[in-house]
N, CA, C and O atoms as a printed pandas DataFrame, in Angstrom:
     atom_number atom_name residue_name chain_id  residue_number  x_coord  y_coord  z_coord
0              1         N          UNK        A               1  115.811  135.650  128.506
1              2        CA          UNK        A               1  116.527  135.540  127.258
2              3         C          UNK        A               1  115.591  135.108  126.133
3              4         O          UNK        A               1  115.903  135.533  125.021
4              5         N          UNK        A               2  114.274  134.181  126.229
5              6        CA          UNK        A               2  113.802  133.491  125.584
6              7         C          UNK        A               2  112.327  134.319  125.337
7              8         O          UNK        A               2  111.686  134.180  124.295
8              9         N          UNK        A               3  112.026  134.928  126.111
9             10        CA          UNK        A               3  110.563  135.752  126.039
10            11         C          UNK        A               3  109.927  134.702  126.870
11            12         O          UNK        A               3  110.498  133.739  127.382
12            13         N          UNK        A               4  108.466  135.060  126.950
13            14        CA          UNK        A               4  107.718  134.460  127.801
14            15         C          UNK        A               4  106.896  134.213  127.186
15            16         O          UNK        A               4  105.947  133.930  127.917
16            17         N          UNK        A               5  106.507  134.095  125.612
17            18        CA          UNK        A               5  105.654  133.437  124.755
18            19         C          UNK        A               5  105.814  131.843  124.618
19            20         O          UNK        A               5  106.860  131.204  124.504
20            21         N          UNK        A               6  104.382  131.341  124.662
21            22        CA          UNK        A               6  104.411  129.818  124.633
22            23         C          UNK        A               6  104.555  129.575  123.149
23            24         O          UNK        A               6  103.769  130.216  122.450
24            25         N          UNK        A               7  105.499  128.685  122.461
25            26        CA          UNK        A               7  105.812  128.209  120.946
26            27         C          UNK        A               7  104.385  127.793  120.350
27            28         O          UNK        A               7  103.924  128.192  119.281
28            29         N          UNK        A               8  103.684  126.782  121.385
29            30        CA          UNK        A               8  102.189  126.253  120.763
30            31         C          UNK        A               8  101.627  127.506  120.197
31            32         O          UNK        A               8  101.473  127.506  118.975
32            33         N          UNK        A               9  101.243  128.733  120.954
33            34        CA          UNK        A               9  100.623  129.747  120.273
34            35         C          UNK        A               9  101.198  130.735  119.210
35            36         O          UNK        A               9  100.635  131.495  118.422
36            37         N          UNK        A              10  102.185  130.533  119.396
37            38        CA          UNK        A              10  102.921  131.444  118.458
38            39         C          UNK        A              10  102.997  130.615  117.087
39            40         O          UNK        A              10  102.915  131.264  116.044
40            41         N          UNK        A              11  103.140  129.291  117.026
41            42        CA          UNK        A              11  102.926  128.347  115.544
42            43         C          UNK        A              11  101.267  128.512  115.581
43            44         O          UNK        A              11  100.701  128.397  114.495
44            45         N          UNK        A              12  100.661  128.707  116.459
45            46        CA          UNK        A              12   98.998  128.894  115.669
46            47         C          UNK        A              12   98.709  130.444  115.174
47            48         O          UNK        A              12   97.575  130.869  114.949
48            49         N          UNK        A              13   99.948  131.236  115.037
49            50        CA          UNK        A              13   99.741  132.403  114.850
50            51         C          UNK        A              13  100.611  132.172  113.247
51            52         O          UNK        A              13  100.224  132.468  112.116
52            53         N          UNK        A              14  101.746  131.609  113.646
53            54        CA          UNK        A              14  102.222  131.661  112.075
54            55         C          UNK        A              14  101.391  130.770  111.324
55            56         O          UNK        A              14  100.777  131.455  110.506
56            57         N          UNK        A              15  100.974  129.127  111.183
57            58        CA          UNK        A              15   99.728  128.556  110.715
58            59         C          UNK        A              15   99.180  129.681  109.896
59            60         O          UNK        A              15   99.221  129.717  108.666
60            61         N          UNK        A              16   98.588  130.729  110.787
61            62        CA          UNK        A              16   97.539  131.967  110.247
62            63         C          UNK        A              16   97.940  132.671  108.969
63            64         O          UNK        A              16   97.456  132.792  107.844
64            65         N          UNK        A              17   98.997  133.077  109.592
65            66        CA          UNK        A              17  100.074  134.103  108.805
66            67         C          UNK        A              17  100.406  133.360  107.239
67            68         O          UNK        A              17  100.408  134.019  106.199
68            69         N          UNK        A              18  100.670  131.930  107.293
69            70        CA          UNK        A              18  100.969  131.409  106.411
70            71         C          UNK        A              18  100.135  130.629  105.661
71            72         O          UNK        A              18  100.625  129.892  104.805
72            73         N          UNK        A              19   98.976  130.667  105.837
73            74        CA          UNK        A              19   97.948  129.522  105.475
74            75         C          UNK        A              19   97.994  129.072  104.165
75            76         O          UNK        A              19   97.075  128.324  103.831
76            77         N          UNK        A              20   98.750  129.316  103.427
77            78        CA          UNK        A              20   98.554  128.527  101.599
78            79         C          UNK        A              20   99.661  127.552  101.964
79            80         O          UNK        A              20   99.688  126.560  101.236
80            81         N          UNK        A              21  100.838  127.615  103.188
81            82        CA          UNK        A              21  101.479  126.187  103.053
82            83         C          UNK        A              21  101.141  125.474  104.407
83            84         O          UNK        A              21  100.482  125.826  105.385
84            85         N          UNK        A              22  101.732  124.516  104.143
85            86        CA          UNK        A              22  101.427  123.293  105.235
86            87         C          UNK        A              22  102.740  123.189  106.161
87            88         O          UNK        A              22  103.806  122.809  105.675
88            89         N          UNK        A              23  102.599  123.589  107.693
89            90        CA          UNK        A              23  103.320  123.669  108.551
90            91         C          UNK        A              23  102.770  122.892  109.639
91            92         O          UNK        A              23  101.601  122.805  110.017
92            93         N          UNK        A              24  104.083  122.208  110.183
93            94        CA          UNK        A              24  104.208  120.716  111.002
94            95         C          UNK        A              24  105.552  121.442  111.499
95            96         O          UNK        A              24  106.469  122.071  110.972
96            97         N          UNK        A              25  105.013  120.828  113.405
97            98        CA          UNK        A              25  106.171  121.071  114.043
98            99         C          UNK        A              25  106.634  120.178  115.016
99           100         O          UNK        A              25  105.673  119.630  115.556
100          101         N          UNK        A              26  107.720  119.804  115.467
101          102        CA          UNK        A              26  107.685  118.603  116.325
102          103         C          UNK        A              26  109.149  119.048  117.022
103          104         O          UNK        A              26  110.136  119.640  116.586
104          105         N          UNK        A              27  108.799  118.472  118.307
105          106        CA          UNK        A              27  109.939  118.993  119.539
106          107         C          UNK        A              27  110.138  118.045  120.397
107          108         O          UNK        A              27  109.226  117.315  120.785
108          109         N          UNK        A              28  111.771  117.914  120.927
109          110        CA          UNK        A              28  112.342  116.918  121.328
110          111         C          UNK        A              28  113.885  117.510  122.200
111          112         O          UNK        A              28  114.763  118.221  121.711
112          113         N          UNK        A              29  113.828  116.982  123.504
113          114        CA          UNK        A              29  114.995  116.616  123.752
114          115         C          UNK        A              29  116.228  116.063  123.612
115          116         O          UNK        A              29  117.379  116.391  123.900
116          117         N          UNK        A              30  115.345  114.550  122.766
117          118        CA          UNK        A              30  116.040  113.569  123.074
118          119         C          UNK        A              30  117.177  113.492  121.433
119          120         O          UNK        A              30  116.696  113.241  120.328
120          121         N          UNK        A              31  118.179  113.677  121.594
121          122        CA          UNK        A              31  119.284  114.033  120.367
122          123         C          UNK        A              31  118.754  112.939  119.372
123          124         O          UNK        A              31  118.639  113.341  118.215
124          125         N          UNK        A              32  118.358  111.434  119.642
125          126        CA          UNK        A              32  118.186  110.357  118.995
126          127         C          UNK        A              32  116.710  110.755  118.084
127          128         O          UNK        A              32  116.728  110.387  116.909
128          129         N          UNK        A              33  115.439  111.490  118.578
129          130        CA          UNK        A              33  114.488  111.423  118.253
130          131         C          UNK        A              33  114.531  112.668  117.329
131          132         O          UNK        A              33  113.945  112.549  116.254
132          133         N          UNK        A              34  115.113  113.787  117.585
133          134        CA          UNK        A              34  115.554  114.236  116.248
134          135         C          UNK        A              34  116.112  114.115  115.228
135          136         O          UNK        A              34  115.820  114.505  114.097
136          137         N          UNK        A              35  117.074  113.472  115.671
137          138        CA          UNK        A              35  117.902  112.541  114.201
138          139         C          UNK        A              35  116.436  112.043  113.060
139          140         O          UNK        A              35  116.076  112.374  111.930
140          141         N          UNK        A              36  115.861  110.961  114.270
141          142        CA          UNK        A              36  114.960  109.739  113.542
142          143         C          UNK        A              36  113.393  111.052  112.688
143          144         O          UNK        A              36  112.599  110.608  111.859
144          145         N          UNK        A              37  113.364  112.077  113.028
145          146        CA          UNK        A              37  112.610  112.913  113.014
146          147         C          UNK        A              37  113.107  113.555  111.499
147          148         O          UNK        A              37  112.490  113.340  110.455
148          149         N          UNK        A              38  114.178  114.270  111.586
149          150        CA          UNK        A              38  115.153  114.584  110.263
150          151         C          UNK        A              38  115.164  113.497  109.323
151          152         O          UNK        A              38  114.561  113.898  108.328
152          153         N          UNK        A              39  115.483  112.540  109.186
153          154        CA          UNK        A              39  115.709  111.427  108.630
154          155         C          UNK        A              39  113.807  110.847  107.811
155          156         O          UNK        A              39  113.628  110.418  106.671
156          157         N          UNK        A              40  112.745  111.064  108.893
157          158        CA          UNK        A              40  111.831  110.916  108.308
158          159         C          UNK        A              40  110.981  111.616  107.398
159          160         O          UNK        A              40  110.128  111.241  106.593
160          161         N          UNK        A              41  111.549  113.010  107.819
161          162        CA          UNK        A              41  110.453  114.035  106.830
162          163         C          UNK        A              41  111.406  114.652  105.566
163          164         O          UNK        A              41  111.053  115.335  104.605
164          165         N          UNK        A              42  112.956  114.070  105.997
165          166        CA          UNK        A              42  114.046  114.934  105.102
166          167         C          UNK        A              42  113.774  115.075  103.709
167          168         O          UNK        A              42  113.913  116.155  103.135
168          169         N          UNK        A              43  113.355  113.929  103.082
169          170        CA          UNK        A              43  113.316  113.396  101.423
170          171         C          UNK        A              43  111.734  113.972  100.903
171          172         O          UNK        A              43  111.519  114.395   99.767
172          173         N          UNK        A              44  110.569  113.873  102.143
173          174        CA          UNK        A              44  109.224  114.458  102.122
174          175         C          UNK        A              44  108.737  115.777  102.040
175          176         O          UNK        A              44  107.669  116.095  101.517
176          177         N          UNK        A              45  109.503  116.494  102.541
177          178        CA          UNK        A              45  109.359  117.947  103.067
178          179         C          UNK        A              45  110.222  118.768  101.930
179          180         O          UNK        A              45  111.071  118.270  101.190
180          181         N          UNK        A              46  109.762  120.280  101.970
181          182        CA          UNK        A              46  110.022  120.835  101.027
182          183         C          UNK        A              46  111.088  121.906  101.801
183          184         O          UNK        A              46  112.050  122.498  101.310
184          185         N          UNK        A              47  110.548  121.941  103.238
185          186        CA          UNK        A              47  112.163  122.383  104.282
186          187         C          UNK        A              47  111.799  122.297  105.317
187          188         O          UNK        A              47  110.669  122.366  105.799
188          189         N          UNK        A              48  112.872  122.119  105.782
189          190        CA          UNK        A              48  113.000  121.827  107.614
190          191         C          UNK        A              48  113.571  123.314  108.234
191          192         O          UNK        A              48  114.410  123.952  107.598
192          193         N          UNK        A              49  113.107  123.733  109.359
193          194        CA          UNK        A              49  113.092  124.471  110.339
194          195         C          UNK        A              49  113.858  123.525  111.534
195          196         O          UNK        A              49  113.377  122.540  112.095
196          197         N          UNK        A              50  115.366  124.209  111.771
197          198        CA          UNK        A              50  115.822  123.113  112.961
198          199         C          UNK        A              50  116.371  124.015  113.988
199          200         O          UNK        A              50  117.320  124.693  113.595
200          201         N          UNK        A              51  116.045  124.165  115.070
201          202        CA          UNK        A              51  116.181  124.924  115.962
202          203         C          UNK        A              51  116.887  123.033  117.171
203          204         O          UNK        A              51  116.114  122.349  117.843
204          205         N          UNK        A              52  118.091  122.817  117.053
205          206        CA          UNK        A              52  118.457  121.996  117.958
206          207         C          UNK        A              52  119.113  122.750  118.787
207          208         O          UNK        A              52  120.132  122.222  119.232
208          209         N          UNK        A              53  118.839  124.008  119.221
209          210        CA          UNK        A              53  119.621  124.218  120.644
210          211         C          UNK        A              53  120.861  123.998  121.094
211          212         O          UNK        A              53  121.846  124.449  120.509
212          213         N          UNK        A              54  120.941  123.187  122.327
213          214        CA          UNK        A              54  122.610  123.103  122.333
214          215         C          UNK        A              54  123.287  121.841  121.778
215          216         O          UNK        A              54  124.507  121.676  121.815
216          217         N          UNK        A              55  122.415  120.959  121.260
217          218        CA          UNK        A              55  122.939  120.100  120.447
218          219         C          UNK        A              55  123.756  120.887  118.879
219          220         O          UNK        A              55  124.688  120.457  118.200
220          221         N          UNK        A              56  122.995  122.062  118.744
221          222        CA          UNK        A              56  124.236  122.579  117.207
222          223         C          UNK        A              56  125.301  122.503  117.814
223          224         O          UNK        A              56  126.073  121.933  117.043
224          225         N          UNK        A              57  125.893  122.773  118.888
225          226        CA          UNK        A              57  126.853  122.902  119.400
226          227         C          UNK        A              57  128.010  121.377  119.372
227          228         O          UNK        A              57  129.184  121.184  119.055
228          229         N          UNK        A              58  126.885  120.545  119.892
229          230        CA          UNK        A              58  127.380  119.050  120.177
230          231         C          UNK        A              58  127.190  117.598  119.206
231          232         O          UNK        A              58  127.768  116.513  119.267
232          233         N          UNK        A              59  126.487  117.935  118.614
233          234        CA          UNK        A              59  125.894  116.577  117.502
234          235         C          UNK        A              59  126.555  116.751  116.470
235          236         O          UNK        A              59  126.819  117.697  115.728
236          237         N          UNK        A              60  126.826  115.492  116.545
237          238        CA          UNK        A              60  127.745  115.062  115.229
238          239         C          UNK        A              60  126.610  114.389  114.508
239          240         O          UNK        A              60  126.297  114.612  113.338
240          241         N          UNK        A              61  126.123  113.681  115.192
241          242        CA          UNK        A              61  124.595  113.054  114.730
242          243         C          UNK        A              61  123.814  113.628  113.884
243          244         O          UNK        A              61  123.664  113.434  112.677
244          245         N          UNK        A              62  123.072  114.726  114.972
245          246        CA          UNK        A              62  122.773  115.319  114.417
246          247         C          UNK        A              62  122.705  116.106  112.460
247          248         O          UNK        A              62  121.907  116.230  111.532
248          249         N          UNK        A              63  123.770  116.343  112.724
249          250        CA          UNK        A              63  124.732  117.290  111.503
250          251         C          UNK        A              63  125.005  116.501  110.381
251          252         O          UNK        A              63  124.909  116.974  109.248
252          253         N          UNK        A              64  125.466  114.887  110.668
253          254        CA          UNK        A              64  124.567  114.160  109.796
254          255         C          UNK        A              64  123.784  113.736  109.334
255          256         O          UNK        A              64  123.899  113.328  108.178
256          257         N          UNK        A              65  122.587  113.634  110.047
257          258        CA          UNK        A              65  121.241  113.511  109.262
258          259         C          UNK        A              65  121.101  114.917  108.336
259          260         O          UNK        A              65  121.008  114.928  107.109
260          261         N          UNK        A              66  121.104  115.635  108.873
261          262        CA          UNK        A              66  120.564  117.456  108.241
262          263         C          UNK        A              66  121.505  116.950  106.678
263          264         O          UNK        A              66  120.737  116.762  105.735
264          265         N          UNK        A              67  122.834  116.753  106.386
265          266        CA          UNK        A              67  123.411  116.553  105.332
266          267         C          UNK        A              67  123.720  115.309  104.588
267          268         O          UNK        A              67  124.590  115.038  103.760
268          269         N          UNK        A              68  122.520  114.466  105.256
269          270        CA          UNK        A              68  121.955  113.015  104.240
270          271         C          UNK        A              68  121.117  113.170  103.271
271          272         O          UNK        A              68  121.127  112.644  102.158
272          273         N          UNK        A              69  119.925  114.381  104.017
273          274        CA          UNK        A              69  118.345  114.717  103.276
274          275         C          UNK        A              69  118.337  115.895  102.484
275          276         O          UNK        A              69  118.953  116.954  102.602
276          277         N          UNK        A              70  117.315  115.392  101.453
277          278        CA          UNK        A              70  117.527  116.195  100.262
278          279         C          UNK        A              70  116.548  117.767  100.543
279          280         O          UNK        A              70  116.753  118.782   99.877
280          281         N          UNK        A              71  115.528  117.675  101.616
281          282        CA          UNK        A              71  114.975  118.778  102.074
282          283         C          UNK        A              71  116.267  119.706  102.697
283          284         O          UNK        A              71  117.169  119.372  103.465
284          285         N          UNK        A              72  115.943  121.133  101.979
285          286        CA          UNK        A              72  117.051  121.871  102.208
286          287         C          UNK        A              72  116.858  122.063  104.211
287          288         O          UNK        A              72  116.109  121.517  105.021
288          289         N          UNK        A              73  117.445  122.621  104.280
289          290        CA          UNK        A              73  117.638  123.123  106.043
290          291         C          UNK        A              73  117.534  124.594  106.377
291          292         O          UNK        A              73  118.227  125.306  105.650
292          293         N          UNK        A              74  116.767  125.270  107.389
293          294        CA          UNK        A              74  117.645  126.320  107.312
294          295         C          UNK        A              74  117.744  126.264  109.405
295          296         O          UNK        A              74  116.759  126.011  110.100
296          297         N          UNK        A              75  119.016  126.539  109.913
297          298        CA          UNK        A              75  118.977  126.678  111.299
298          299         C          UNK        A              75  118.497  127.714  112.105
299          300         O          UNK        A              75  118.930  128.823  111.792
300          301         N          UNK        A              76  117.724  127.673  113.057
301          302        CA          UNK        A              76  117.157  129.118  113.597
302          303         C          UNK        A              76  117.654  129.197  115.329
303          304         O          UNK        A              76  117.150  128.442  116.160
304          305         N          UNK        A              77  118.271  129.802  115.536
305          306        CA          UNK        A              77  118.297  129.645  117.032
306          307         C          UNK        A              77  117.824  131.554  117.789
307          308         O          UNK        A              77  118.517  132.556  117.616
308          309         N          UNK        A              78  116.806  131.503  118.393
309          310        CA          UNK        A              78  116.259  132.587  118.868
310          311         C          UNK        A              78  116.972  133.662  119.537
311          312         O          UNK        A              78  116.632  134.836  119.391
312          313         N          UNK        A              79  117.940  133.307  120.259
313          314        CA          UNK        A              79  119.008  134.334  120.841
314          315         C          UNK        A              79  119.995  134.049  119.527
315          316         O          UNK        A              79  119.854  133.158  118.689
316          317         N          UNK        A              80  121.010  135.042  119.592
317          318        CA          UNK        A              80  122.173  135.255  118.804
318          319         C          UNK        A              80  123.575  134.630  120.011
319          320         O          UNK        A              80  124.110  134.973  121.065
320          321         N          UNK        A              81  123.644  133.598  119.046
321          322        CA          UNK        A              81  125.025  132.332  120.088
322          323         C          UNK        A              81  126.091  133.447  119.832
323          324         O          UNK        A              81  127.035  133.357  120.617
324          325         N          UNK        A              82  126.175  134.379  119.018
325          326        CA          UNK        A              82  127.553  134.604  119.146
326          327         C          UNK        A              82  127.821  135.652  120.156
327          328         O          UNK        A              82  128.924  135.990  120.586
328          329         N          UNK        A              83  126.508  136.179  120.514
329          330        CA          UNK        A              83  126.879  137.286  121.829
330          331         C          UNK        A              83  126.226  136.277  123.074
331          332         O          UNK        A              83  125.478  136.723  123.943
332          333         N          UNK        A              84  126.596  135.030  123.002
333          334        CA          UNK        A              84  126.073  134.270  124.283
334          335         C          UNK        A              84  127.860  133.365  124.488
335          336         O          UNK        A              84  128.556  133.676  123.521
336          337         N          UNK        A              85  128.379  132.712  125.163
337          338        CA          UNK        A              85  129.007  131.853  125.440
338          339         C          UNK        A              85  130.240  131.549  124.688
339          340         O          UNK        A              85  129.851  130.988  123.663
340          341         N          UNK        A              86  131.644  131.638  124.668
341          342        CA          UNK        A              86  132.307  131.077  123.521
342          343         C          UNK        A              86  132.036  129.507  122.691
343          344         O          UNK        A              86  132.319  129.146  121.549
344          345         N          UNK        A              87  131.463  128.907  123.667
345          346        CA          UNK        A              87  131.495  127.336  123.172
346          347         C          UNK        A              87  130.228  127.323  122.233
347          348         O          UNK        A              87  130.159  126.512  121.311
348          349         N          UNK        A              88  129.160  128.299  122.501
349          350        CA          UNK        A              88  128.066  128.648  121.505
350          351         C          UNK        A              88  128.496  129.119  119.908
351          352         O          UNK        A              88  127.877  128.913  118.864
352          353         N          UNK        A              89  129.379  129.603  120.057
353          354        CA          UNK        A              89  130.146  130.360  118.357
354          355         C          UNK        A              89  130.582  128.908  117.207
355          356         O          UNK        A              89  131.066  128.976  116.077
356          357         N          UNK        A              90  130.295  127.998  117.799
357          358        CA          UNK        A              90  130.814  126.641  117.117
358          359         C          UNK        A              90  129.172  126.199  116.611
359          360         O          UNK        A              90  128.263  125.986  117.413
360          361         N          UNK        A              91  129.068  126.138  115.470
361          362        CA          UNK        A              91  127.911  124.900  114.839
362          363         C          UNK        A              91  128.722  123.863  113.804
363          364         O          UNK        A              91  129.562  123.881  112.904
364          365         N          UNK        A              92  127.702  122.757  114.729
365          366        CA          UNK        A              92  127.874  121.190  113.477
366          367         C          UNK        A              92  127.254  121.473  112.338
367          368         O          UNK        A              92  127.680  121.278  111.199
368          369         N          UNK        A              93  126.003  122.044  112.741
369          370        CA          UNK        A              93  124.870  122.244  112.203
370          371         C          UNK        A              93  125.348  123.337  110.763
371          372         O          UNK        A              93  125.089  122.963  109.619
372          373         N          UNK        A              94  125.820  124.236  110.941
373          374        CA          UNK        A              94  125.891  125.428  109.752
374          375         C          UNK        A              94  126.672  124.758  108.439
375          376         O          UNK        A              94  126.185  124.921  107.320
376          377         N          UNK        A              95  127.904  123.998  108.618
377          378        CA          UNK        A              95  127.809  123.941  107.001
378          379         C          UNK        A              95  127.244  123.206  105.988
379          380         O          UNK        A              95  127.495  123.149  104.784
380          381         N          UNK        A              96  126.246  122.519  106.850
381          382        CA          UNK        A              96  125.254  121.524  106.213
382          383         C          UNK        A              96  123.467  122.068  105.683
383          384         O          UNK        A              96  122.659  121.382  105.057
384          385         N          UNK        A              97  123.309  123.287  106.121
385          386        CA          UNK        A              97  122.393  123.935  105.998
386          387         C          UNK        A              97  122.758  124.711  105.397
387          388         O          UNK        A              97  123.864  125.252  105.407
388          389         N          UNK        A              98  121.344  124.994  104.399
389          390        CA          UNK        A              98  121.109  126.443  103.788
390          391         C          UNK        A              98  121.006  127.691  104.264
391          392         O          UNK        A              98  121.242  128.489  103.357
392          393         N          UNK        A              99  120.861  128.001  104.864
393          394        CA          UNK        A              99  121.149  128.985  105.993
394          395         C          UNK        A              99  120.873  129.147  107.208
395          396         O          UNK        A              99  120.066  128.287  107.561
396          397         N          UNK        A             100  121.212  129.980  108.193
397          398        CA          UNK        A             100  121.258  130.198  109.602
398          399         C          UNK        A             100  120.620  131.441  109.955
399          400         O          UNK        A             100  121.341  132.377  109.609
400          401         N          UNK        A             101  119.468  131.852  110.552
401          402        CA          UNK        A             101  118.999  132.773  111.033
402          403         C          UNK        A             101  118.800  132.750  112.623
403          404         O          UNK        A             101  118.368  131.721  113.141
404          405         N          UNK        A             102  119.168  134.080  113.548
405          406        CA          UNK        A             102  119.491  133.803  114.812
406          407         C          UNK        A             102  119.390  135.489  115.392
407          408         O          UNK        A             102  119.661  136.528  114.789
408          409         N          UNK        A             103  118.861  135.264  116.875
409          410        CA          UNK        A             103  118.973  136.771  117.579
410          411         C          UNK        A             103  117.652  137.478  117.022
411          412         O          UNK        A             103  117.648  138.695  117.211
412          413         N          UNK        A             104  116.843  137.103  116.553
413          414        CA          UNK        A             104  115.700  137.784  116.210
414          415         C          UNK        A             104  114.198  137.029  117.266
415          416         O          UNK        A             104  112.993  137.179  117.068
416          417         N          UNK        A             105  114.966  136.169  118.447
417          418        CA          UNK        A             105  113.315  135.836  118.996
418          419         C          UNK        A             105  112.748  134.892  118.537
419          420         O          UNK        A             105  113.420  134.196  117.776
420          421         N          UNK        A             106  111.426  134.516  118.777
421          422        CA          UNK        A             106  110.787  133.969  118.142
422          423         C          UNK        A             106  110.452  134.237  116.327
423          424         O          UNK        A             106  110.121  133.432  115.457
424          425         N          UNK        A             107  110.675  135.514  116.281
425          426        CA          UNK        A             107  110.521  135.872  114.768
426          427         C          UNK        A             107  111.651  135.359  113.389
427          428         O          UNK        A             107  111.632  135.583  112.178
428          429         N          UNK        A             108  112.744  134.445  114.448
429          430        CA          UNK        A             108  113.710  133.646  113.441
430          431         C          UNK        A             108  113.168  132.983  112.838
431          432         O          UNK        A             108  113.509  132.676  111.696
432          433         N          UNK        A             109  111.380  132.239  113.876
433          434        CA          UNK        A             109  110.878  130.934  112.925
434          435         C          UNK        A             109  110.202  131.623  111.232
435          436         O          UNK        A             109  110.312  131.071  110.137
436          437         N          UNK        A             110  109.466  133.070  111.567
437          438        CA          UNK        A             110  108.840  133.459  110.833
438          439         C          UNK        A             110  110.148  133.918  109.648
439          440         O          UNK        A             110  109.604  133.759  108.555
440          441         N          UNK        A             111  111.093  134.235  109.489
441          442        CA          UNK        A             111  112.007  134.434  108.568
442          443         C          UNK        A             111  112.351  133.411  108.268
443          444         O          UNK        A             111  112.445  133.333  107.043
444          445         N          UNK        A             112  112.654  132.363  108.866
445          446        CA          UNK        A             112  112.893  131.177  108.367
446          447         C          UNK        A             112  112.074  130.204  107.305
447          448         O          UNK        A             112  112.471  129.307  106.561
448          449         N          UNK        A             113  110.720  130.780  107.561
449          450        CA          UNK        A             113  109.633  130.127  106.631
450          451         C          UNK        A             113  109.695  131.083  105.371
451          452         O          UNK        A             113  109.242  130.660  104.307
452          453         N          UNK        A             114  110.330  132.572  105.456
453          454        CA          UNK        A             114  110.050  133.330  104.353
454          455         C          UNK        A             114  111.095  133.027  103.619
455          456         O          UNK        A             114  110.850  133.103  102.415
456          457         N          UNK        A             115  112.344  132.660  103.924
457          458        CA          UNK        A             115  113.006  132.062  103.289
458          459         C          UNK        A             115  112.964  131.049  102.523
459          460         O          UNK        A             115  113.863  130.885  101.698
460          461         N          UNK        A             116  112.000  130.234  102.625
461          462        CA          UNK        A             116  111.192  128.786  101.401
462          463         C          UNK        A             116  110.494  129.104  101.069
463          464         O          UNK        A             116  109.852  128.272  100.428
464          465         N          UNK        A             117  109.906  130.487  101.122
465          466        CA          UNK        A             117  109.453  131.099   99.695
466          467         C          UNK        A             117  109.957  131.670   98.484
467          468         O          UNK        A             117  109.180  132.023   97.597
């Protein structure tokens, strides 16, 4: 479902692709360390890339930090939730973000960055 590309190389490929801006990426399980993660770069950053997985589904947490910080949002999830699972068709995450890009692969991250241009 996910491809068999490792994320490390594929952000040293966009890095490339994008080199006049400054891209930072950071990954987490843990629902708490994304919050504290959102919360730190929200007001700093000029946008966040949030790919929380099945937490869009479940965080309330979550969904509040994303709509505390003044860095816009946009959500990316690599498969398309709405041809996956009914309980997948639900985001915390979407009406707090600027937009949602999804079902395109790894290439959601790269639309997602063309979008903060």
């Amino acid at each position: 479902m996910y491809g068999d590309q490792n994320f490390d190389d594929f952000f040293l490929k966009l890095q490339n692709e994008f080199s006049a801006i400054k891209l930072d990426f950071f990954q987490s399980n843990i629902e708490g360390e994304l919050i504290d993660k959102i919360q730190e770069v929200g007001f700093i950053y000029d946008g966040i890339i949030l790919n929380a997985a099945a937490y869009t589904h479940t965080s309330v947490g979550i969904s509040d930090a994303v709509k505390s910080v003044k860095s816009p949002v946009v959500e990316v999830h690599i498969s398309n939730t709405f041809a996956r699972e009914e309980f997948r068709h639900k985001s915390f995450l979407s009406p707090n973000v600027k937009g949602v890009i999804q079902g395109f692969g790894l290439n959601s991250y790269r639309l997602a960055i063309k979008s903060f241009l």
